[in-house]
N, C-alpha and C positions, 0 to 999 in steps of 0.2 A: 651140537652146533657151536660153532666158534663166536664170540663178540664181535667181530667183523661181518659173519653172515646175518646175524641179528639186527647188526645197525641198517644193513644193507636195503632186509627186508620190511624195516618199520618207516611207517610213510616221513619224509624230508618235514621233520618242524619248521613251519614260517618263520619269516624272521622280523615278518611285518607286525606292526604294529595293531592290537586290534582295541577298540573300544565300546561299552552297551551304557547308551543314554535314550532319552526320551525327543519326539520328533516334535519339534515347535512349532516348523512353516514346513508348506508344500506352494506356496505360491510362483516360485519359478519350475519351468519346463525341468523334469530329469533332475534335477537339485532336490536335496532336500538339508533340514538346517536341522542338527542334532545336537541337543543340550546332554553335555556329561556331569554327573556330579561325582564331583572328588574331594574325600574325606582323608586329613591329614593331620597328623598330631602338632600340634604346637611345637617348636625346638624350645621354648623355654617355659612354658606352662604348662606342654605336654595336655592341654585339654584338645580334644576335637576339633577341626575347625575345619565347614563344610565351603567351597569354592564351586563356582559353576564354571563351564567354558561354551561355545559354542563354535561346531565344526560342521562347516560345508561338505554332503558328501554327494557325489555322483549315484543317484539311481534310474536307470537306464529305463524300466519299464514304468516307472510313478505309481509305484505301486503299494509304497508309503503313506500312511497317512497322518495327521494330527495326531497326537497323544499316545500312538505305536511305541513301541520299547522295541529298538535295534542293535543290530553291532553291526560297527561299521569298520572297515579294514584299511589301514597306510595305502596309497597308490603314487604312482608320479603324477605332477601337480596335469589336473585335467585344465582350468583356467587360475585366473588369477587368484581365487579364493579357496578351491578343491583340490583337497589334497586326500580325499579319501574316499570310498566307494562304498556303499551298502551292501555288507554282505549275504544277513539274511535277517527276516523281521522276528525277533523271538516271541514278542506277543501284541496280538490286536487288541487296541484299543476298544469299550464298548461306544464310543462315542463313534469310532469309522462304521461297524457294523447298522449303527442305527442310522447312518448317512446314507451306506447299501441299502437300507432295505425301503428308504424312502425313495429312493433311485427309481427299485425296479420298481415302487407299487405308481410312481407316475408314467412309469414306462405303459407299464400295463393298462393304467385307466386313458391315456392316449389311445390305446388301440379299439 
């Protein structure tokens, strides 16, 4: 196989930008507010030095919750503050499970 069919057939690398932080808020509709932290050397101390950011992302089904650990992916700006979209939850929180499971056990003692 030639390097031209190889490139052909290996999936198209994004060009988007992607990012995994921790989820702060769920309080707006399909929003959610994801905290990154970014570790960066000093230019001139060259010690460590930890920064937070905070990025509005579009999740369509709200299906994020508090304390989730996400990546979230570049998009075009959806409104004035979203510029990025949820792209899939790498790990549940034990704090959303325990929110599930009080859910359904009041679900169920309604019935």
């Amino acid at each position: 196989m030639t390097a031209e069919a190889e490139k052909a057939l290996a999936p198209a690398a994004s060009r988007r930008n992607e990012k995994v932080g921790n989820v702060v808020s769920t309080k707006m509709e399909k929003t959610i507010v994801v905290e990154v932290e970014m570790r960066k050397a000093h230019r001139k101390y060259k010690r460590i030095v930890k920064s937070n950011k905070k990025f509005y992302a579009h999740d369509e089904l709200n299906s994020a919750r508090v304390g989730d650990v996400v990546r979230i992916r570049e998009t075009r700006p959806t409104s004035k503050l979203k510029r990025w979209a949820l792209e899939e939850i790498v790990r549940r929180s034990s704090l959303s499970q325990i929110e599930d499971a009080a859910k359904l056990a009041a679900v169920e003692a309604a019935k």
